[in-house]
C-alpha positions as a Markdown table, in Angstrom:
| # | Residue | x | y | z |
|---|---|---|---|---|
| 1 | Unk | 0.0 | 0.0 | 0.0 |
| 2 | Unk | 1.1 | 3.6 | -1.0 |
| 3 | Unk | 0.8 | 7.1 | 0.7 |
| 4 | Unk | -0.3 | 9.5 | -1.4 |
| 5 | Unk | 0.0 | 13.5 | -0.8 |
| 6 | Unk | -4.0 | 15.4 | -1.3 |
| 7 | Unk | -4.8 | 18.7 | -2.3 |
| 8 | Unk | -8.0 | 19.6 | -1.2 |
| 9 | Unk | -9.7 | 22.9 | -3.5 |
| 10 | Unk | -13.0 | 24.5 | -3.1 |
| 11 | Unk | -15.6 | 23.8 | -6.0 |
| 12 | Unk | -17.2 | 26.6 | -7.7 |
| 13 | Unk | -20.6 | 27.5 | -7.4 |
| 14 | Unk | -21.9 | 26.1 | -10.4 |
| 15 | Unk | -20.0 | 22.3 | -9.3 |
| 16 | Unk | -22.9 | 20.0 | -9.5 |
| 17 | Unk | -21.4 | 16.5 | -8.1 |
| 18 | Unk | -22.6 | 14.9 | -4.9 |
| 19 | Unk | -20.2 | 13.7 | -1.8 |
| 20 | Unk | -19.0 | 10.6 | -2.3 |
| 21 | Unk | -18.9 | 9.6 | 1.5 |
| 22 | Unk | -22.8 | 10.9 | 1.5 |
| 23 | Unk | -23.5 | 8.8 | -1.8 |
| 24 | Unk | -22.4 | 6.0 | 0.1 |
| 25 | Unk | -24.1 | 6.2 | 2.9 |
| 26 | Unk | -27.5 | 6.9 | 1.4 |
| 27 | Unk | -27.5 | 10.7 | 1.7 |
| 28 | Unk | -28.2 | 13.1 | -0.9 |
| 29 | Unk | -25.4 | 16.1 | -0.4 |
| 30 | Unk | -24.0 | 18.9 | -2.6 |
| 31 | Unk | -19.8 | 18.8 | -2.7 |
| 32 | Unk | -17.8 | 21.8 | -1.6 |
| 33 | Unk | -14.3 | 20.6 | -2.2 |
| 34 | Unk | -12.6 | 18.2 | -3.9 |
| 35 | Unk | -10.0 | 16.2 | -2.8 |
| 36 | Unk | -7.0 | 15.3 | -5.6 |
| 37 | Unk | -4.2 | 12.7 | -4.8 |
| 38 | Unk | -1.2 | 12.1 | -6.3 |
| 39 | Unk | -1.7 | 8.7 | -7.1 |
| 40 | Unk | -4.0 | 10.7 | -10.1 |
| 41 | Unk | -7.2 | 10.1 | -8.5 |
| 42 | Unk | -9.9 | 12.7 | -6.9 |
| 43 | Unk | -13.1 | 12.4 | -5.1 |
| 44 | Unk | -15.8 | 15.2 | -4.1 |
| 45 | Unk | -16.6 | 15.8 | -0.9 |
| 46 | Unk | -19.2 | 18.0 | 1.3 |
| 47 | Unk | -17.6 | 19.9 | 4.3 |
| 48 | Unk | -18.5 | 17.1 | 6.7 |
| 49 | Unk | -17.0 | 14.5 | 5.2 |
| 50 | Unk | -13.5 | 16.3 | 3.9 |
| 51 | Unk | -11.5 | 15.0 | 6.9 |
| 52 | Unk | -12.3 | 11.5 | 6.2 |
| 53 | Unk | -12.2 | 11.9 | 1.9 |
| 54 | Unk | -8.4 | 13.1 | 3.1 |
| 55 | Unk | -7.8 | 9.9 | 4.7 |
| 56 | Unk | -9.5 | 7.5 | 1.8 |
| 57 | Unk | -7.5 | 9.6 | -0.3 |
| 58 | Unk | -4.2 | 9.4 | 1.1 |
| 59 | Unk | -4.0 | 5.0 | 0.2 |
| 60 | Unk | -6.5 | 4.8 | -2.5 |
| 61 | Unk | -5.1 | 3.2 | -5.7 |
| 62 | Unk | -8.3 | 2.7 | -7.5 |
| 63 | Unk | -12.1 | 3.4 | -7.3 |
| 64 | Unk | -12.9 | -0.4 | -7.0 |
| 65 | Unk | -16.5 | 0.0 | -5.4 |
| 66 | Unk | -15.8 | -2.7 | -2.8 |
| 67 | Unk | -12.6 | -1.5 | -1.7 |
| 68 | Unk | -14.0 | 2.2 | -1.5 |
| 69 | Unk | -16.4 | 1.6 | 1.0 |
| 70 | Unk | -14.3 | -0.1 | 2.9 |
| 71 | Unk | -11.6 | 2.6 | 2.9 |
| 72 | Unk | -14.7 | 5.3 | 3.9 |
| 73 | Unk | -16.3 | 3.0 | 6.1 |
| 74 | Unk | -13.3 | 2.5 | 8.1 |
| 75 | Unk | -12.4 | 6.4 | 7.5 |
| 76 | Unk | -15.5 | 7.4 | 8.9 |
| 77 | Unk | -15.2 | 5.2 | 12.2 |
| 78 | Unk | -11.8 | 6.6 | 12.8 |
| 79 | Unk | -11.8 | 9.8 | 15.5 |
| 80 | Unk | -11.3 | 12.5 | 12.8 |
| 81 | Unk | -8.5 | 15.1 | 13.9 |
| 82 | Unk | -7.8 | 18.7 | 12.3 |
């Protein structure tokens, strides 16, 4: 498993894409950032969940569904620190 670095940068207004930790856990959400890695990938996020897309972020090699929502799953049950 890799570490990747993230960049996380506000969306414009107009940025129409949904959180992907809210997607996955049933809720319907507007993003407000997205979070880019240097492994090439990039997820959106809503202000709630940006702590934990950082973390998913940071070791995420592909967007393989199952291995996804285990990453934000296990994201999202770990205390989130600033």
């Amino acid at each position: 498993m890799s570490t990747h670095l993230v960049i996380t940068k506000e969306v414009p207004a107009w940025f129409e894409m949904p959180c992907i930790a809210c997607q996955l856990l049933g809720i319907s959400s507007r993003a407000t950032v997205t979070v880019e890695a240097t492994s090439g990938l990039g997820l959106a996020s809503c202000t709630s969940h940006q702590q934990a897309t950082r973390q998913v972020m940071r070791t995420l090699d592909s967007y393989d569904l199952t291995g996804l929502r285990t990453s934000f799953v296990t994201a999202l049950l770990t205390p989130q620190t600033a």
